[in-house]
C-alpha positions as CSV (number, residue, x, y, z in Angstrom):
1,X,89.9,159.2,82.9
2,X,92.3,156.8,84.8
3,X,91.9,157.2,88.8
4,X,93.8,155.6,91.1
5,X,91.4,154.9,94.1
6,X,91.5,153.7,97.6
7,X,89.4,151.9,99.6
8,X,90.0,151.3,103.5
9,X,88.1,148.6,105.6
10,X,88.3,147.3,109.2
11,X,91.2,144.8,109.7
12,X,90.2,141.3,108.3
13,X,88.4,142.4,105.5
14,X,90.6,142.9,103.2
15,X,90.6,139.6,101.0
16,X,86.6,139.7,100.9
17,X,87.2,143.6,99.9
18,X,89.8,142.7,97.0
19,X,87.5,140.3,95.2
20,X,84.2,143.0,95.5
21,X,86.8,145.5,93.7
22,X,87.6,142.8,90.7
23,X,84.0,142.2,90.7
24,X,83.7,146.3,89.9
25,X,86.5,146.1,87.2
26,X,89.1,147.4,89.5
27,X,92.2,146.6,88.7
28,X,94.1,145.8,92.4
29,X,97.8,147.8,93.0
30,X,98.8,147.2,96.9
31,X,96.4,145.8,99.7
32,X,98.0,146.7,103.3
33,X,96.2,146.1,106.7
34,X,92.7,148.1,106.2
35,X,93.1,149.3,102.8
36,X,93.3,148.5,99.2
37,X,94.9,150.9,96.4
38,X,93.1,150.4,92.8
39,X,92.9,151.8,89.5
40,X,89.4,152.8,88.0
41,X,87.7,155.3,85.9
42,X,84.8,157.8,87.1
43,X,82.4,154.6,86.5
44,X,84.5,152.8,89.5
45,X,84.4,155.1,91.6
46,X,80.6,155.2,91.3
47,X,80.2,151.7,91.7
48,X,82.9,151.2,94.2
49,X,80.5,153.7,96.2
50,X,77.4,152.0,95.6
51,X,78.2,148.2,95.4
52,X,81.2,147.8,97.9
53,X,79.6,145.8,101.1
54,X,82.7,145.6,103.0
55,X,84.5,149.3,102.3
56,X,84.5,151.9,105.0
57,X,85.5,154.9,102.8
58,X,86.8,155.3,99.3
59,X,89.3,157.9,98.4
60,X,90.7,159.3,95.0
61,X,94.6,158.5,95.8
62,X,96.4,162.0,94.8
63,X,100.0,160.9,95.2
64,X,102.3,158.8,97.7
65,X,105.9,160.1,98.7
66,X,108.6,159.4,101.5
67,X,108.7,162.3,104.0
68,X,111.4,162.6,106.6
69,X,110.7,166.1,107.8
70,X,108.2,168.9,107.9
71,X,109.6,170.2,104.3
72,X,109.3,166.6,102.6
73,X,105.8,166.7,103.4
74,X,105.1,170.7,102.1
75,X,106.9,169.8,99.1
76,X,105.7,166.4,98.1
77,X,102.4,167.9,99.2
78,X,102.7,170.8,96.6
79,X,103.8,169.0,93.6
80,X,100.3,167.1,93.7
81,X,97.7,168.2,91.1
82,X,95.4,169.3,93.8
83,X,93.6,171.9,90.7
84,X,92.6,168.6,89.1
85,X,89.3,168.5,91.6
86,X,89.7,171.8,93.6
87,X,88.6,174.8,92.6
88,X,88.8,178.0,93.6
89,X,86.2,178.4,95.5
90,X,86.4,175.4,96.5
91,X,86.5,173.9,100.1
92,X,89.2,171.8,101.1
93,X,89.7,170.6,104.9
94,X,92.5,168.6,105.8
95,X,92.8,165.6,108.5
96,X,95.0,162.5,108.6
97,X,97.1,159.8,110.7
98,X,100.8,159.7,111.6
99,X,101.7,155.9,112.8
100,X,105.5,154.6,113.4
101,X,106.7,158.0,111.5
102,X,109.1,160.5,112.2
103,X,106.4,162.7,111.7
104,X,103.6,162.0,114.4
105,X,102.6,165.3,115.3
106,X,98.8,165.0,113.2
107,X,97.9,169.1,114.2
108,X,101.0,170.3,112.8
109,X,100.9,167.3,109.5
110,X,97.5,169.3,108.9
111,X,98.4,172.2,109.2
112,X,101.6,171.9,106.4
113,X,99.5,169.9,104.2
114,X,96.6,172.4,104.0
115,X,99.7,175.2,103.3
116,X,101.2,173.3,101.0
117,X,97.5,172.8,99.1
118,X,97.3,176.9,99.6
119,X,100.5,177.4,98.2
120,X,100.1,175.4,95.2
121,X,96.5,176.6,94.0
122,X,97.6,180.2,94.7
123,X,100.0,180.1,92.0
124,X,96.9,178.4,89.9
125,X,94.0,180.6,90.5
126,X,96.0,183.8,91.4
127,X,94.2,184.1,94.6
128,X,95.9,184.7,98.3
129,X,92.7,184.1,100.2
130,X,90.5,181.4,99.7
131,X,86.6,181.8,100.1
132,X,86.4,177.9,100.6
133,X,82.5,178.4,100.3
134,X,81.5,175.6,97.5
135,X,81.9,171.9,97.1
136,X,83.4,170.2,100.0
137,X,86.6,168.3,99.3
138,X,88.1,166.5,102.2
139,X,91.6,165.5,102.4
140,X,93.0,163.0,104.1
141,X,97.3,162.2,104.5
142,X,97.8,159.0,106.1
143,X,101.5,158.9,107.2
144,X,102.9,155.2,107.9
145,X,106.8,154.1,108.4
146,X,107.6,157.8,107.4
147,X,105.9,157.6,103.9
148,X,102.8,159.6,103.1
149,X,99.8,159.5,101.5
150,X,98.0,162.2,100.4
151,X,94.2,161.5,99.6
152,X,90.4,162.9,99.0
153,X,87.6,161.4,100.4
154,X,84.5,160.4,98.0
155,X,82.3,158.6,100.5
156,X,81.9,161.7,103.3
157,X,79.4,159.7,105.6
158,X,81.2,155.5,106.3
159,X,79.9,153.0,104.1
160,X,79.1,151.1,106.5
161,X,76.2,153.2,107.0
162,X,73.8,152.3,104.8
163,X,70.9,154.5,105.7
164,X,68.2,151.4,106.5
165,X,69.5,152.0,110.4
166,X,69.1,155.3,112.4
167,X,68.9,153.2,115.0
168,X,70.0,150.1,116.1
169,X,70.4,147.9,119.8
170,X,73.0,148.1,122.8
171,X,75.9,147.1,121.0
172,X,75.3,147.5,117.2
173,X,77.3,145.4,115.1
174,X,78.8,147.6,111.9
175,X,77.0,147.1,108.9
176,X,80.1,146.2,107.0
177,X,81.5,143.3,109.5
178,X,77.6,142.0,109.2
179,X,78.1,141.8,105.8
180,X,81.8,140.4,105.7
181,X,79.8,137.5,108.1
182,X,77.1,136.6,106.2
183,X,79.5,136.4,102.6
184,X,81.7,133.9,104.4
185,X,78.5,132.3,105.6
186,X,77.4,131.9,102.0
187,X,73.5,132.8,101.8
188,X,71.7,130.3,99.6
189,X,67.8,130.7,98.4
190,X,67.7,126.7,99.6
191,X,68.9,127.4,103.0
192,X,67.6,128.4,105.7
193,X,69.5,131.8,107.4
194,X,69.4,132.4,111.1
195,X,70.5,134.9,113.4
196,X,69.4,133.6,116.7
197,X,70.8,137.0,118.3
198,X,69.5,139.2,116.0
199,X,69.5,142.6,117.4
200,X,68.4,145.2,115.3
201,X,69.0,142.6,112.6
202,X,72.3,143.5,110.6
203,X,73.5,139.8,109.6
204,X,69.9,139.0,108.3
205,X,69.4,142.1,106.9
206,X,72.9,142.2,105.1
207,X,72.3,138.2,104.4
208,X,69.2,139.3,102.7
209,X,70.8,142.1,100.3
210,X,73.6,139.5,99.1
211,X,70.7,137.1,98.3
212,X,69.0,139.0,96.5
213,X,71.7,141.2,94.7
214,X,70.7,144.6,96.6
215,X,73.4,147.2,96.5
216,X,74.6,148.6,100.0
217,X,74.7,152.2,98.8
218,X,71.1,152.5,97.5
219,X,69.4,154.3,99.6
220,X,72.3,157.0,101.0
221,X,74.2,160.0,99.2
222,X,77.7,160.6,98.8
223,X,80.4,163.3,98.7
224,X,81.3,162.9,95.2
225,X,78.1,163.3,93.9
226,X,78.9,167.2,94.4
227,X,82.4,167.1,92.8
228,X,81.4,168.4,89.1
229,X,84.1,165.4,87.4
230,X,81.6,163.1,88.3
231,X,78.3,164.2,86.9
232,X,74.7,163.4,88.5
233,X,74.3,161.6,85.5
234,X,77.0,159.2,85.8
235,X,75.8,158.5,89.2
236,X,71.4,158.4,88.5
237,X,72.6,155.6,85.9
238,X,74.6,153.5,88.2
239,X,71.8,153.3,90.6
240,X,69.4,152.7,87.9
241,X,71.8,150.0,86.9
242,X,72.2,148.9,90.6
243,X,68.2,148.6,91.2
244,X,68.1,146.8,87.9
245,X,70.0,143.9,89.0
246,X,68.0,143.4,92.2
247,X,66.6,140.0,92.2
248,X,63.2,140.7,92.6
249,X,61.8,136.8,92.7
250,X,64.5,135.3,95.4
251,X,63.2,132.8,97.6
252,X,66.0,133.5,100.4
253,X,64.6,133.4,103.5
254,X,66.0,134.5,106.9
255,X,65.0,134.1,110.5
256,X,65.8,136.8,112.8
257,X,65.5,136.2,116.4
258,X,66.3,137.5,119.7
259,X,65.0,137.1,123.1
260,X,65.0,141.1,123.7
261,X,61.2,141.7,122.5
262,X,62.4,145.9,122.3
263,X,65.2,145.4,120.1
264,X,62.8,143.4,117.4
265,X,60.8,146.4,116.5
266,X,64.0,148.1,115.5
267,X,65.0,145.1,113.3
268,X,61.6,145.1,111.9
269,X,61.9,148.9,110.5
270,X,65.2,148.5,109.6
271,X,64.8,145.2,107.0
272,X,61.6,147.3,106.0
273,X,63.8,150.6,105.1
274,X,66.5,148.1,103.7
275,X,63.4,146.7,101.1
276,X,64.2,143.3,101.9
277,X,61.5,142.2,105.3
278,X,59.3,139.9,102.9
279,X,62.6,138.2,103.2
280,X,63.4,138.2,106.9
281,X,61.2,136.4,109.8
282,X,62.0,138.3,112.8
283,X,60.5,136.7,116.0
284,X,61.3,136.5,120.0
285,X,63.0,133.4,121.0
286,X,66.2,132.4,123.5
287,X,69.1,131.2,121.2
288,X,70.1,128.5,123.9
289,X,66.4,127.2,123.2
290,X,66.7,126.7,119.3
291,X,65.5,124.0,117.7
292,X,66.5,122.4,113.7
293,X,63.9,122.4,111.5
294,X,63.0,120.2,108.6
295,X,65.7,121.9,106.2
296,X,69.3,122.7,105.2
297,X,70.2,125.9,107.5
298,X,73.0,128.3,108.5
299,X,73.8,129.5,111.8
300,X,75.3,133.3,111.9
301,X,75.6,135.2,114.8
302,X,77.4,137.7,116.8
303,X,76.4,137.3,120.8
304,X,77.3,139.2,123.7
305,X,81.1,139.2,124.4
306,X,80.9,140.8,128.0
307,X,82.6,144.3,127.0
308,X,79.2,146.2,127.1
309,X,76.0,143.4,127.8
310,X,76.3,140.7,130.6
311,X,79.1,140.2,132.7
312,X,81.9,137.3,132.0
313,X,80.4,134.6,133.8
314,X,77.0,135.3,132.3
315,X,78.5,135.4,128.9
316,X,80.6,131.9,129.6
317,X,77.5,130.4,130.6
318,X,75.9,131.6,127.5
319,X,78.2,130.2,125.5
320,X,78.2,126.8,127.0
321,X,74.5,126.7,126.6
322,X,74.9,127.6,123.4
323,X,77.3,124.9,122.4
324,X,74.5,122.3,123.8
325,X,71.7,123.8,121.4
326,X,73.6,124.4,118.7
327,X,74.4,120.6,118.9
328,X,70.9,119.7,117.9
329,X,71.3,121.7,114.6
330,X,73.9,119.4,113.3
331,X,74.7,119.3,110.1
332,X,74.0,122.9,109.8
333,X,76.5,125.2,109.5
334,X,77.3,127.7,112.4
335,X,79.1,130.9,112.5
336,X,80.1,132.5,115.6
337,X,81.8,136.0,115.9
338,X,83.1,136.5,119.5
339,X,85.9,138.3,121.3
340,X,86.3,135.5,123.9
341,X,89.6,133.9,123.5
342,X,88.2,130.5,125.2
343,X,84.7,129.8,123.5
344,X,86.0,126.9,121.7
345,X,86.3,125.3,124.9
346,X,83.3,127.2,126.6
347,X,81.3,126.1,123.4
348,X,82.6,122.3,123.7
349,X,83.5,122.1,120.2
350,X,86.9,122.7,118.0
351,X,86.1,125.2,115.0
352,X,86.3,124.0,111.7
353,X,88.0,127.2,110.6
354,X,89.0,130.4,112.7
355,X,89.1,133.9,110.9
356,X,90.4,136.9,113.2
357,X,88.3,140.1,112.6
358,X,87.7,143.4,114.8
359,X,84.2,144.7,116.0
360,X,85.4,148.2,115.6
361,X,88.5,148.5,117.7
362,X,87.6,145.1,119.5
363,X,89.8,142.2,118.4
364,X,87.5,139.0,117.6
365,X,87.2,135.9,115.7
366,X,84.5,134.3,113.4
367,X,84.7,130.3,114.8
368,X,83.0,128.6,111.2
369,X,81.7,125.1,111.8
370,X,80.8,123.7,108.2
371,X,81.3,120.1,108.6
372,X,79.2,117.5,110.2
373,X,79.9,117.1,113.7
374,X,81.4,114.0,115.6
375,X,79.9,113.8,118.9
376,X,82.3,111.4,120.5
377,X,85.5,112.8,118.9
378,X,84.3,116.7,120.0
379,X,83.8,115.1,123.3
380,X,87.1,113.3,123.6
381,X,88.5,117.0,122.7
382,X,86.9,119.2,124.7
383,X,88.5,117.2,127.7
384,X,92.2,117.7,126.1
385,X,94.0,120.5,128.5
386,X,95.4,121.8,125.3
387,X,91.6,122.5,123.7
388,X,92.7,126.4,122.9
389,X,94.5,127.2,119.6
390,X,97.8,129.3,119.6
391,X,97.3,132.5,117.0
């Protein structure tokens, strides 16, 4: 059966998104800020579950139509074939987002939609009053430039939670933007992977599952796996499949380090619940203290930005002291994600390449440094008055 899915993301994401979907079989339709539209079958939306590292949700796309007023929405709401997954027992909760549309008011959008969804499997089942007491199908209308979208959720928990971290350090990095990091770092099995601010080890641990081929969804549960179109079959042979592919030999090999002993242990059980610590060195050490070892390595990091750990001058001093170790490791490659607008000159070094991201709803940028560094032209730069990029 042909299913037109979508998957959302944090903002940044969405080219590294689109080429995990073709990698699925996907066929790509429209990719907007934070989400992807594509057409599947019930194996897709399996896989898209399971193997997606950077998706936040993924929805089965029910219909999209321009509304102008409360009746646009009841109408185009009812003309969907909402008996295709619902039935009538069925539980079906609606929630949503209204942005730039006439239509902003997101209690009374829920409350038409979920009328409109009434009225329209009343006239199915025969039934006035719903019991809502089985399978859970959540909707979700997102409303944007006055043209809706009308969906159900497949995921029910994010994605990005993987189920290797109940618990995590003082300002967890999402699982998703760890691995969106360590794919544009590129994790080789001849190169050396460190996280020099590890925390409860996301990057490595996310570094270590592309390495060695180990799908993000493993070891969690999803809605859909309730929703009787998609049978416990389908979904006990895709993980089958899944742990089948797991490159169980690898050589990768990461370092994980931190100079908060505390935090360590947590990394520790998480790479051990992810089923990939044989592959991950987690130690205490002070990243302004590293040191390049006799090997190719790669740098990937995410360090304090002064919105929740250290205050701005602590974090500016960081980041020079940074910029003077990370200058031994030359020619490794470094990756840097940071909200400060100014580390380029903090860090004494113009980036290579500068890819805008968000931490959640904090705006950053990942500052990638891939080619080998001139000392005396980064110098001669880092004393220019116009060091800071416009974007």
């Amino acid at each position: 059966m042909k299913i037109r899915m979508v998957a959302t993301c944090l903002f940044g994401l969405e080219r590294l998104l689109g080429e995990e979907i073709d990698k699925i079989g996907g066929k790509r339709v429209e990719t907007m800020d934070g989400r992807i539209t594509f057409d599947g079958d019930e194996s897709t939306l399996v896989a898209a579950n399971l193997r997606l590292r950077c998706a936040e949700r993924i929805f089965i796309w029910m219909g999209s139509f321009p509304v102008y007023s409360f009746d646009d929405l009841f109408e185009g709401t009812k003309a969907l074939p909402w008996e295709r997954y619902v039935g009538k027992t069925d539980c079906f909760p609606v929630k949503g987002h209204a942005i730039q549309s006439r239509l902003y008011s997101v209690p009374d959008c829920q409350s038409i939609v979920k009328k409109a969804m009434v009225d329209r499997l009343s006239g199915v089942y025969g039934l006035r009053i719903f019991p809502e007491e089985g399978v859970k199908y959540q909707v979700e209308f997102f409303i944007f430039k006055d043209n809706a979208t009308l969906m159900i959720d497949t995921s029910g928990v994010a994605l990005h939670k993987r189920g290797y971290r109940p618990a995590s350090g003082e300002a967890p990095l999402r699982e998703t933007l760890g691995a969106a990091i360590a794919t544009i770092a590129r994790p080789k099995e001849d190169v050396l992977f460190w996280d020099p601010f590890c925390g409860s080890g996301t990057i490595a641990i996310e570094a270590a599952m592309i390495a060695t081929n180990t799908a993000p969804g493993l070891l969690r549960s999803f809605a859909a796996e309730e929703f009787p179109l998609f049978p416990r079959a389908l979904w006990q042979e895709a993980r089958e499949a899944a742990r089948a592919d797991i490159i169980t030999d690898s050589h990768f090999e990461a370092y994980a380090s931190d100079i908060d002993g505390d935090v360590l242990e947590k990394a520790r059980a998480n790479a051990a619940r992810a089923g990939v610590d044989k592959h991950i060195k987690i130690f205490r050490a002070d990243a302004r203290d590293i040191r390049k070892l006799d090997r190719r390595g790669t740098v990937a990091c995410n360090p304090p930005y002064g919105e929740r750990m250290m205050t701005q001058n602590e974090v500016e001093a960081l980041y020079r002291k940074i910029g003077m170790a990370f200058e031994r490791l030359s020619p490794w490659q470094i990756y840097v994600l940071t909200s400060a607008e100014n580390f380029e000159r903090l860090y004494g070094r113009r980036a290579d390449k500068v890819r805008k991201l968000y931490n959640g709803m904090i705006p950053c940028r990942l500052y990638q440094y891939f080619k080998p560094q001139n000392r005396e032209s980064d110098r001669k730069v880092s004393g220019n008055v116009n060091f800071g990029r416009k974007r």
